[in-house]
DSSP file (Angstrom, degrees, kcal/mol; ACC not computed):
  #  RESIDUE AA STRUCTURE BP1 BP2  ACC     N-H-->O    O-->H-N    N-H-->O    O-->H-N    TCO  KAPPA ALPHA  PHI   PSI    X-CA   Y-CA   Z-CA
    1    1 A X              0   0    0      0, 0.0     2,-0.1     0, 0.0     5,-0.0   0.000 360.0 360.0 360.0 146.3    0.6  -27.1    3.9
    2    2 A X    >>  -     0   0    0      1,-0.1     3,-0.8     3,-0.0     4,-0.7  -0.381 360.0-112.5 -75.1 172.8    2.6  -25.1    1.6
    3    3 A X  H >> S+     0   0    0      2,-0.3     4,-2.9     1,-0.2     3,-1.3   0.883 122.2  53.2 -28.6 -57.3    1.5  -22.4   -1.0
    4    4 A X  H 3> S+     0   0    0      1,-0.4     4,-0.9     2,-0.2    -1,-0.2   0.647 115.2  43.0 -90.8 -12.5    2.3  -24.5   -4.0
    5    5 A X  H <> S+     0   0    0     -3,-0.8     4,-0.7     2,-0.2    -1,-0.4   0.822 114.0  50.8 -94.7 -25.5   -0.2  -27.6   -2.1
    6    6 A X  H <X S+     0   0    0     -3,-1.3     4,-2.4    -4,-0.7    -2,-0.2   0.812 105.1  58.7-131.1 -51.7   -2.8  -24.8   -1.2
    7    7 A X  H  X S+     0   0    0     -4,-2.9     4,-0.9    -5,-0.3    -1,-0.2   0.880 112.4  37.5 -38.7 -56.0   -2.5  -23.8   -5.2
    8    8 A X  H >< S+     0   0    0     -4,-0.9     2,-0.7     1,-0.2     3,-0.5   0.774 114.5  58.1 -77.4 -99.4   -3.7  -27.6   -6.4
    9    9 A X  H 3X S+     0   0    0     -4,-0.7     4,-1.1     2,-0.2    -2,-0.2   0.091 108.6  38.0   1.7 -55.0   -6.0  -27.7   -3.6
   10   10 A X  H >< S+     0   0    0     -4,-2.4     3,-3.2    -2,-0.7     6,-0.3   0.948 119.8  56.2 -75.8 -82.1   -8.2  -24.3   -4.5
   11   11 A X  T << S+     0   0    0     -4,-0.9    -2,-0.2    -3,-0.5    -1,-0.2   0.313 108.7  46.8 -19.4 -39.3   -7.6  -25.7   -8.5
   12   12 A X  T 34 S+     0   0    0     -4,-0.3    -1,-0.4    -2,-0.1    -2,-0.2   0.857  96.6  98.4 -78.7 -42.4   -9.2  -29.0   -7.4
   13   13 A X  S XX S-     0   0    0     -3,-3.2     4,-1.0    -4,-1.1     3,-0.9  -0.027  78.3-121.2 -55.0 144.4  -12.2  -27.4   -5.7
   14   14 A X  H 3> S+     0   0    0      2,-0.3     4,-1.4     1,-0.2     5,-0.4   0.595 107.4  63.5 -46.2 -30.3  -15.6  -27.0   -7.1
   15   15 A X  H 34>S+     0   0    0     -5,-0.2     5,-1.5     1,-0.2    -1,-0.2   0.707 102.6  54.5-103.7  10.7  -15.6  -23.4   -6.7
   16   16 A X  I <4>S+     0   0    0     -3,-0.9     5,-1.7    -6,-0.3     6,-0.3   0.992 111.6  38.2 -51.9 -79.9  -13.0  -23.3   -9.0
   17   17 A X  I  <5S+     0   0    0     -4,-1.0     5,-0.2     3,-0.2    -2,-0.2   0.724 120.2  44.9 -40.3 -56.6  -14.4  -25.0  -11.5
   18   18 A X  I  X5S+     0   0    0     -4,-1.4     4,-0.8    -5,-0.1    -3,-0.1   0.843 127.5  18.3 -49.3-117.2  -17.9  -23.6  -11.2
   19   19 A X  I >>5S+     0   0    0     -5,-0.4     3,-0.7     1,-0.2     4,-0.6   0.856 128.2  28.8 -30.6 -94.2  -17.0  -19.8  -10.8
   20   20 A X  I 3><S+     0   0    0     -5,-1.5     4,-0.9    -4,-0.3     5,-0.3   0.722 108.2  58.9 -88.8  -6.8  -13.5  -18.7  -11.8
   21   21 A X  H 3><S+     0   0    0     -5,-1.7     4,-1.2     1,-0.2    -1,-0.2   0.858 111.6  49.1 -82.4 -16.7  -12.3  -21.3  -14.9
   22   22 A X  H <X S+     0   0    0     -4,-0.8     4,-1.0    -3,-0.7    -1,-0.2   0.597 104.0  49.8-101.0  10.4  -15.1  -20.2  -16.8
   23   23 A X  H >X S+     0   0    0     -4,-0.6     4,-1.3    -3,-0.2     3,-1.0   0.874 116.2  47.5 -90.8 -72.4  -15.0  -16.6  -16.5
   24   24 A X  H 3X S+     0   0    0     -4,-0.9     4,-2.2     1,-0.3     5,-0.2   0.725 107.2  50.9 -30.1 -49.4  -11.3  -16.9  -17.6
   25   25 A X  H >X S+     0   0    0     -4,-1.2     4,-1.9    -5,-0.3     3,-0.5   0.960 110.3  55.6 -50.8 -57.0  -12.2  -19.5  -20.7
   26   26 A X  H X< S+     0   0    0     -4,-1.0     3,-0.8    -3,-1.0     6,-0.2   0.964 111.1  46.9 -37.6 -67.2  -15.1  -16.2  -21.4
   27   27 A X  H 3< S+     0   0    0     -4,-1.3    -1,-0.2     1,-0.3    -2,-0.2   0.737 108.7  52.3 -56.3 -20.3  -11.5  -13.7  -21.5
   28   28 A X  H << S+     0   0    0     -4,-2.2    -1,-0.3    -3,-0.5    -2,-0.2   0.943  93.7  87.5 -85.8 -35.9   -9.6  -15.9  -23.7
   29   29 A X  S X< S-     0   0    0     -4,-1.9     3,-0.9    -3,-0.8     2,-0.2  -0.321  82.2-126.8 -34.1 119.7  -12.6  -16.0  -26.3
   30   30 A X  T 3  S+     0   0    0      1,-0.2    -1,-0.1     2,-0.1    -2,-0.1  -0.465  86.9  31.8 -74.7 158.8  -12.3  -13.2  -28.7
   31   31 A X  T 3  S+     0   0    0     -2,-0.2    -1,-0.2     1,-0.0    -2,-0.1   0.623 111.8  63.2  63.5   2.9  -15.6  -10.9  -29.0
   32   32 A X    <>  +     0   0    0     -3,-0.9     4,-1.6    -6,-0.2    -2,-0.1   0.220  66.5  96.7-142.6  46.2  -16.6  -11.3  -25.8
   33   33 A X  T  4 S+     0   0    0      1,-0.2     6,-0.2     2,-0.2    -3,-0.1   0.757  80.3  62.5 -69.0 -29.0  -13.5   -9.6  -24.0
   34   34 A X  T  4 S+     0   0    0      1,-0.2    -1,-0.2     5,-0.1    -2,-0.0   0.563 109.2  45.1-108.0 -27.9  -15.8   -6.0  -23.7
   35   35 A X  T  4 S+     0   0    0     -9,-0.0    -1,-0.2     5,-0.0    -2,-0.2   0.960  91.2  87.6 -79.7 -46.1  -18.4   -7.9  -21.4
   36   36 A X     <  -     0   0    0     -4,-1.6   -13,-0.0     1,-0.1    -4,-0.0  -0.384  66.7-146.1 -85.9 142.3  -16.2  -10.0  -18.9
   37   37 A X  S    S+     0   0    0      1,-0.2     6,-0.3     2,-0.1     3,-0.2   0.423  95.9  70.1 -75.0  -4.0  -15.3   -8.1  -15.8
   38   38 A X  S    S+     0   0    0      1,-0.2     5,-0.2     4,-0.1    -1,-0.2   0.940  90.1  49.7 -51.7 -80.5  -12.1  -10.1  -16.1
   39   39 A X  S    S+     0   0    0     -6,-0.2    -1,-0.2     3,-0.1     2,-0.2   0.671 107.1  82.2 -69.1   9.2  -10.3   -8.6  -19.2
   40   40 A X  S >  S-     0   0    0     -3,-0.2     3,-1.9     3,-0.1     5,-0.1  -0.576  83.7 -55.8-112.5-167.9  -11.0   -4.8  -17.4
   41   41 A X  T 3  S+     0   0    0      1,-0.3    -1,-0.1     2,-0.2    -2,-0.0  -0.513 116.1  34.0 -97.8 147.7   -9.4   -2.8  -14.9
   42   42 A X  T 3  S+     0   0    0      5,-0.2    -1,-0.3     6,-0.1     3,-0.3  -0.930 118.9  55.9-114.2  43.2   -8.6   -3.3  -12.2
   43   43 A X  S <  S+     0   0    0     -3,-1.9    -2,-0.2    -6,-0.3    -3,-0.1   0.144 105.6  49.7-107.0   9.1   -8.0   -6.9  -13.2
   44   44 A X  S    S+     0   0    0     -5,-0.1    -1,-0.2     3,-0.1    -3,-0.1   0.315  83.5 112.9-101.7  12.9   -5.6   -6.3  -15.9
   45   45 A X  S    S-     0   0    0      2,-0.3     3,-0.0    -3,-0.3     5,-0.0  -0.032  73.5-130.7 -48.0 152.0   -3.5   -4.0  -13.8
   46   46 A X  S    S+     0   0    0      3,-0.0     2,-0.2     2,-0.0    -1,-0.1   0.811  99.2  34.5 -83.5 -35.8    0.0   -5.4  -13.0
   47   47 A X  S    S-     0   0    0      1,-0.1    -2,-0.3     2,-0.0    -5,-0.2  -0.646  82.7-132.5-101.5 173.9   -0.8   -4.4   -9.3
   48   48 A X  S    S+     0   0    0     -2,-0.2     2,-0.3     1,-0.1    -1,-0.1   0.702  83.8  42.4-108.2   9.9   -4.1   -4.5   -7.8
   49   49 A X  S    S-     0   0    0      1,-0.1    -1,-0.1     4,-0.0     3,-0.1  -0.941  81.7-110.0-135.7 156.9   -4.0   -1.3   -6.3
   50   50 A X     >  -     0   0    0     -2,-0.3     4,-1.2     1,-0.1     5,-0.1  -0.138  32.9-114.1 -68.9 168.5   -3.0    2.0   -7.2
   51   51 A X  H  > S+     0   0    0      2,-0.2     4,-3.0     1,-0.1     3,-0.2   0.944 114.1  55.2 -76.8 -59.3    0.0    3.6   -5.5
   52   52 A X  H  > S+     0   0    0      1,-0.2     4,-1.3     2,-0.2    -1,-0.1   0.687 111.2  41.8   0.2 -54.6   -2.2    6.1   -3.9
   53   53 A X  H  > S+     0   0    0      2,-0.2     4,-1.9     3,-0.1     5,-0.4   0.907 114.8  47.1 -70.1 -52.8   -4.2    3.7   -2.4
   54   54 A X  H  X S+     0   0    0     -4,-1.2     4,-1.6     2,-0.3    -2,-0.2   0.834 111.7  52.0 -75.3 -39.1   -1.8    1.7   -1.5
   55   55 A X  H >X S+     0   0    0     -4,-3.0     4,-1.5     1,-0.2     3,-0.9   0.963 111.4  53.7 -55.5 -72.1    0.3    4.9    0.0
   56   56 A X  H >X S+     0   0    0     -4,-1.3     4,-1.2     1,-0.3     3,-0.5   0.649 105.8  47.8 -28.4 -41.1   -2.9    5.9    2.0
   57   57 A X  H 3X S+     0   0    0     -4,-1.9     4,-2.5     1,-0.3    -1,-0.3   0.817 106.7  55.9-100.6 -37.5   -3.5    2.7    3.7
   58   58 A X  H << S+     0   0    0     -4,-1.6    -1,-0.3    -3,-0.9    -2,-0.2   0.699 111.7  43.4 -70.5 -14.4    0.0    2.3    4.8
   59   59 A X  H << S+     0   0    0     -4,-1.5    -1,-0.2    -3,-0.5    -2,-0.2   0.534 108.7  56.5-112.0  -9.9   -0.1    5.7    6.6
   60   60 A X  H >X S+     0   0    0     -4,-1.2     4,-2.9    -5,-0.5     3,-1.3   0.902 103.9  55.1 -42.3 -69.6   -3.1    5.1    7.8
   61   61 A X  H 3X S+     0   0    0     -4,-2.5     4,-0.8     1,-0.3    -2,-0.2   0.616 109.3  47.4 -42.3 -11.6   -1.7    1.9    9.5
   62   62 A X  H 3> S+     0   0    0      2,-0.2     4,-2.4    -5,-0.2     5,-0.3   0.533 101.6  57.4-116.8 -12.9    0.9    3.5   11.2
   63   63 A X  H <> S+     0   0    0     -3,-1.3     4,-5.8    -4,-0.2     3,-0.2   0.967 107.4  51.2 -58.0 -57.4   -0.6    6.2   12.6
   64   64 A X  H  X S+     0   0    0     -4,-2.9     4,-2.5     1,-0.3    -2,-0.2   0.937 114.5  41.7 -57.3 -40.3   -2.8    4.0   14.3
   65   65 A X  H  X S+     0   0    0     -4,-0.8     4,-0.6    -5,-0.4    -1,-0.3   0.886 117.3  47.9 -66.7 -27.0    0.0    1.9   15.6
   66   66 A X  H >< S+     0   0    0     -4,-2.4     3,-0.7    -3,-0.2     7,-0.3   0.929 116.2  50.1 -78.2 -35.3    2.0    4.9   16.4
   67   67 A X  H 3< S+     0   0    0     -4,-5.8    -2,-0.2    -5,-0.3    -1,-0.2   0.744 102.0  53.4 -38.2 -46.5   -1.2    6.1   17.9
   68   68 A X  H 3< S+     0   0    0     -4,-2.5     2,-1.0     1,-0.2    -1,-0.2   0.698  97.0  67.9 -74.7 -21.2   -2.1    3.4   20.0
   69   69 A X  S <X S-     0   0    0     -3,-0.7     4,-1.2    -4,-0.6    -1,-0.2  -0.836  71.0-177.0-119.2  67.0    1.5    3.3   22.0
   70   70 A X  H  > S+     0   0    0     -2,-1.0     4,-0.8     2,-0.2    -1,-0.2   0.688  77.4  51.5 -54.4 -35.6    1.0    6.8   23.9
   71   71 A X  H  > S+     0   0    0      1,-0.2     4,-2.4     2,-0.1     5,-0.4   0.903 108.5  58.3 -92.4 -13.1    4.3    7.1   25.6
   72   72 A X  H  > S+     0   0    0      2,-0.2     4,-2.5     1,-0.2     3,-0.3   0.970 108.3  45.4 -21.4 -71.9    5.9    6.4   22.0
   73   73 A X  H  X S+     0   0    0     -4,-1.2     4,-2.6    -7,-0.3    -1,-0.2   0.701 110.5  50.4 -64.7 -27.4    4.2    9.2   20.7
   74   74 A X  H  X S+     0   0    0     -4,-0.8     4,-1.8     2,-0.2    -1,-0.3   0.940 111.5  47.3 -86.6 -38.6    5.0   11.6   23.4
   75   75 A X  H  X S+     0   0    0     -4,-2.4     4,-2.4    -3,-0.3    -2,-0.2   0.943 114.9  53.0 -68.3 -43.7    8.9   10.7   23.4
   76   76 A X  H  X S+     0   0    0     -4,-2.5     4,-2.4    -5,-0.4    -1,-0.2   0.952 112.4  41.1 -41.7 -58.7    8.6   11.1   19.7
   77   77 A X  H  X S+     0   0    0     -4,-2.6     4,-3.0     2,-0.2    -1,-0.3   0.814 109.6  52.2 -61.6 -31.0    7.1   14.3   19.9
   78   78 A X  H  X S+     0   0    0     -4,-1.8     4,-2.1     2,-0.2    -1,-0.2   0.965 109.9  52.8 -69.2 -59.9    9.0   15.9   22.5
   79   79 A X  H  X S+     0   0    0     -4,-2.4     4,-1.9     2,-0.3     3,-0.3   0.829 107.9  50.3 -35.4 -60.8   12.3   14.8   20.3
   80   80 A X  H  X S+     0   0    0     -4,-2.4     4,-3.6     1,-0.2    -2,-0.2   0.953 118.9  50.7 -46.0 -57.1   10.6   16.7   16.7
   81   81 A X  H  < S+     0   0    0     -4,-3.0    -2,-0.3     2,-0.3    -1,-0.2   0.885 108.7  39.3 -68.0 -47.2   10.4   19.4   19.6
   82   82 A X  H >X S+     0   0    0     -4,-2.1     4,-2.3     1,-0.3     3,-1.3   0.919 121.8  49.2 -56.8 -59.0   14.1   19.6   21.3
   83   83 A X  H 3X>S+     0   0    0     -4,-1.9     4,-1.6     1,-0.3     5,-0.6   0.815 108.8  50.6 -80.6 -12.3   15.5   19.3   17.8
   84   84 A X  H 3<5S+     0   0    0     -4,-3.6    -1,-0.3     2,-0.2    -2,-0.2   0.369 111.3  43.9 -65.4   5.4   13.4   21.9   16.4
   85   85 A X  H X>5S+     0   0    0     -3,-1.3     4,-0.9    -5,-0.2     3,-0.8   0.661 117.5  50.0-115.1 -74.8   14.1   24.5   18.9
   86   86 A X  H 3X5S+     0   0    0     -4,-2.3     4,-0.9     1,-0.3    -2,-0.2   0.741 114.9  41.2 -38.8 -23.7   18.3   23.4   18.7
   87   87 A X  H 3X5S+     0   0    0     -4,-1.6     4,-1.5     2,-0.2    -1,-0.3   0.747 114.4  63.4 -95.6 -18.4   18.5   23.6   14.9
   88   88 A X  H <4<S+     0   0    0     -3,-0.8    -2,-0.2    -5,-0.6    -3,-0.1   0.963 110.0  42.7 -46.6 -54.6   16.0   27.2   15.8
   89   89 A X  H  < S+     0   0    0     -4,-0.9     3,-0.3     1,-0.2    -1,-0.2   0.672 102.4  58.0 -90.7 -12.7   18.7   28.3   17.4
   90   90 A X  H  < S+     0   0    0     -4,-0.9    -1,-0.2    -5,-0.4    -2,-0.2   0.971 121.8  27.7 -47.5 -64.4   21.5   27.6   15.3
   91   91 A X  S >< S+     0   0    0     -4,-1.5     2,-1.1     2,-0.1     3,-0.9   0.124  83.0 124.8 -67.5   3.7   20.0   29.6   12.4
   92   92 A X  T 3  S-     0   0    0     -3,-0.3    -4,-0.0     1,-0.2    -3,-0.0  -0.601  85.6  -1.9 -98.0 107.2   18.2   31.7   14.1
   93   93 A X  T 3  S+     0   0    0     -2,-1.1    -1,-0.2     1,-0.2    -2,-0.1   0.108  91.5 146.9 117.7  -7.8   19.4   35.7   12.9
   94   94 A X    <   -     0   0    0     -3,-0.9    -1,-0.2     1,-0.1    -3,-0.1  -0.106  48.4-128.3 -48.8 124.2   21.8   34.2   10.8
   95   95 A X        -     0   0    0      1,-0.1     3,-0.3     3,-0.0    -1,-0.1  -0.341  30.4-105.9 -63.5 167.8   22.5   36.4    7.2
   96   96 A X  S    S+     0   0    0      1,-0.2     3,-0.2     2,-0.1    -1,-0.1   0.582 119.2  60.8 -87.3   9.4   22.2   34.4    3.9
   97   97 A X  S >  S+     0   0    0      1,-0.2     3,-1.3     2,-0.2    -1,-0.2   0.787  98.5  53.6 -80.3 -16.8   25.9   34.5    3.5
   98   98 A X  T 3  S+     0   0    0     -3,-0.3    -1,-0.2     1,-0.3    -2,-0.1   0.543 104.5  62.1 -79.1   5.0   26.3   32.7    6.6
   99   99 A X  T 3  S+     0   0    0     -3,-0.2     2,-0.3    -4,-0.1    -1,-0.3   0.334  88.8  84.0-116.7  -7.5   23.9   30.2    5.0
  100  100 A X    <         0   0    0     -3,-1.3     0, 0.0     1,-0.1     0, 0.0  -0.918 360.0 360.0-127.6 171.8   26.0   29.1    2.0
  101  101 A X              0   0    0     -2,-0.3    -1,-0.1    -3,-0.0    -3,-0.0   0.072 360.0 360.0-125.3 360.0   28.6   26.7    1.5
């Protein structure tokens, strides 16, 4: 089924109806906006997560993937290492005129 069938579907369901159409019907009532967990954060946010969070969990997730795939990680590293010892020696003893452009 598509999204937009999946959409009526939950809309049709009971725990629709039950549960979330009347907490919404609460947030559109004025004077009882300050109770429902609905009209507060972080459910009037335009996202539902911070960027923070959202940074964090995404660099979690790829550690672990870069983590789990060991000779990945080793070519990687080894590469960070080769060029960090060639651009080491490029610069390396250089004055700071030789360092501007």
């Amino acid at each position: 089924p598509t999204s937009k069938e999946m959409s009526a579907r939950f809309r049709r369901s009971s725990l629709y109806y039950n549960y979330i159409r009347p907490r919404f019907a609460k947030a559109v009532q004025k004077g009882q906006s300050g109770s429902n967990k609905i009209t507060q954060p972080p459910y009037t946010w335009e996202f539902g997560s911070t960027f923070f969070t959202m940074f964090l969990l995404n660099a979690s997730r790829h550690f672990r993937i870069l983590s789990r795939n060991r000779d990945l990680l080793s070519q990687r590293m080894k590469q960070c290492v080769g060029q960090a010892v060639m651009l080491g020696t490029i610069f390396w003893q250089t004055e700071n005129d030789a360092l501007k452009l």
